[in-house]
One Martini backbone bead per residue (centre of mass of N, CA, C, O) as a GRO file, in nm:
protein
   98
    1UNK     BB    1   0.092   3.509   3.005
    2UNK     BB    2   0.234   3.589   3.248
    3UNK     BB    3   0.222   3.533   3.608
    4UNK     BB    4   0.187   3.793   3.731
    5UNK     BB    5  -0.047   3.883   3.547
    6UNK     BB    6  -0.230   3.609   3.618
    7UNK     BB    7  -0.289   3.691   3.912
    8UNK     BB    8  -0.361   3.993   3.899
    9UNK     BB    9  -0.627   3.889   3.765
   10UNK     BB   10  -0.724   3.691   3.940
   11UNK     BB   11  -0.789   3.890   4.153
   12UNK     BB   12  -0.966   4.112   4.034
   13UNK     BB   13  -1.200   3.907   3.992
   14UNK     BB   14  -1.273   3.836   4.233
   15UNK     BB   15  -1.327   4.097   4.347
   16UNK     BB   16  -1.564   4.105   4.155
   17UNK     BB   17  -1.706   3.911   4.257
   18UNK     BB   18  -1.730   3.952   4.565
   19UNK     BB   19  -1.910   4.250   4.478
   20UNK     BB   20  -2.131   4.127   4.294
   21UNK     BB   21  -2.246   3.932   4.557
   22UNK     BB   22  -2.287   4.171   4.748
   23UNK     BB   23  -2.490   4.341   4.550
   24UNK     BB   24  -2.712   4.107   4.529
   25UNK     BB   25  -2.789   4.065   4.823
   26UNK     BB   26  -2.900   4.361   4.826
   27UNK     BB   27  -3.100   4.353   4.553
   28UNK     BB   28  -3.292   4.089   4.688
   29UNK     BB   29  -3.406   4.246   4.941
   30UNK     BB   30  -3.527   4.478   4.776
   31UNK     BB   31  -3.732   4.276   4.578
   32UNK     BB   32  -3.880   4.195   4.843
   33UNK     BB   33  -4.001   4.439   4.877
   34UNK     BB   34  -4.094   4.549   4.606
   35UNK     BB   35  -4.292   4.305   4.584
   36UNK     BB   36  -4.477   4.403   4.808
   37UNK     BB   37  -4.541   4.656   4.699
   38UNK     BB   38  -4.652   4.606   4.439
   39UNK     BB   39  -4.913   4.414   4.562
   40UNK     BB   40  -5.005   4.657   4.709
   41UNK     BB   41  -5.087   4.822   4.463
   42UNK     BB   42  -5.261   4.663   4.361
   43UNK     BB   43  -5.471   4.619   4.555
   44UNK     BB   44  -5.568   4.902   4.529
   45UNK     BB   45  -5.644   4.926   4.243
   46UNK     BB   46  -5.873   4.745   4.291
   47UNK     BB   47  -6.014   4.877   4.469
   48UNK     BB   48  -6.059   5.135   4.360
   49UNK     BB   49  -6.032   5.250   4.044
   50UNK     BB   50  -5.802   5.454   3.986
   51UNK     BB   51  -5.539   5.642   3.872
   52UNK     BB   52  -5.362   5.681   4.065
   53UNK     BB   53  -5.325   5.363   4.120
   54UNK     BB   54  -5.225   5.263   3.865
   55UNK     BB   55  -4.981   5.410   3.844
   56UNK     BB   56  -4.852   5.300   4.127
   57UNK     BB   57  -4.835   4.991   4.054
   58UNK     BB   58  -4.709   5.061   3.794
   59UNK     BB   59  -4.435   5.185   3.912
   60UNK     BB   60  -4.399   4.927   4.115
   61UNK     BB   61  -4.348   4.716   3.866
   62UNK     BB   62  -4.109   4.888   3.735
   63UNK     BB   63  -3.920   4.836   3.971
   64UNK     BB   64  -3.910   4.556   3.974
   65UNK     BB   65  -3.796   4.496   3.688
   66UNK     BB   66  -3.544   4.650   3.741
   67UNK     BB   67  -3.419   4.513   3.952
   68UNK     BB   68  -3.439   4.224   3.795
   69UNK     BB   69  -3.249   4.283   3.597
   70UNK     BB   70  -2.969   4.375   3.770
   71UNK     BB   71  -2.963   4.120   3.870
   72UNK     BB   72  -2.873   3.968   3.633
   73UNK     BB   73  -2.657   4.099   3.552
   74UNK     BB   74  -2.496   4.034   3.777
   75UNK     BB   75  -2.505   3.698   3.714
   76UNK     BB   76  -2.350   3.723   3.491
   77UNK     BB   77  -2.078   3.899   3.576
   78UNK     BB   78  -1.997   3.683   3.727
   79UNK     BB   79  -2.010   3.401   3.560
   80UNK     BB   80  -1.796   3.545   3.370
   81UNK     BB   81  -1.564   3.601   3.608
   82UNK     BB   82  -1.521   3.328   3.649
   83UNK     BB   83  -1.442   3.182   3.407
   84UNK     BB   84  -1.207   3.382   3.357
   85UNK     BB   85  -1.085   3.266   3.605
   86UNK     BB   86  -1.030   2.963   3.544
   87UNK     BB   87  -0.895   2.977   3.285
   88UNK     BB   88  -0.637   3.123   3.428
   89UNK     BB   89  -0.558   2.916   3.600
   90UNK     BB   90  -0.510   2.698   3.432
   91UNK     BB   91  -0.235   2.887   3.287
   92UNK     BB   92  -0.105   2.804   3.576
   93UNK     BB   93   0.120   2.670   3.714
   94UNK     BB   94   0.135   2.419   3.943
   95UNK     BB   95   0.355   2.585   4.111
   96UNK     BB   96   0.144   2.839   4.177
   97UNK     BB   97  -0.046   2.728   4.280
   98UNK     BB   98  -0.294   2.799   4.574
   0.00000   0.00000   0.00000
């Protein structure tokens, strides 16, 4: 690949990892409120012992892990684009390296 190529790739890559990395943690700040959100509905669904209680709970904690999947999806493609962002770092002469 071009040198040329290969910056501005490496560019685009940063770019994604700390977009993602912002968007990360803003989605962990969500996580800490949903998890105390569903723990407040399950101990509700407890002393109740309600049908919609229980609903209530299950959306809660349905919410909560739709959350943490997304957060790992984050953790994934960040990981992703370092590895590939340092790949190509290597790929870079000695004399570009900034």
């Amino acid at each position: 690949m071009r040198q040329a190529a290969l910056e501005r790739r490496i560019r685009e890559l940063q770019l994604r990892v700390r977009t993602a990395r912002e968007d990360l943690a803003i989605l962990l700040e969500q996580i800490d409120s949903l998890a105390e959100d569903a723990e407040e509905a399950r101990v509700r669904w407890l002393v109740a012992e309600t049908p919609l209680a229980e609903k209530e709970s299950s959306d809660a904690h349905r919410h909560l892990e739709l959350a943490r999947r997304a957060a790992s999806t984050l953790r994934t493609e960040i990981d992703q684009c370092v590895t590939d962002r340092d790949r190509y770092l290597h790929e870079l002469p000695v004399s570009a390296r900034k």
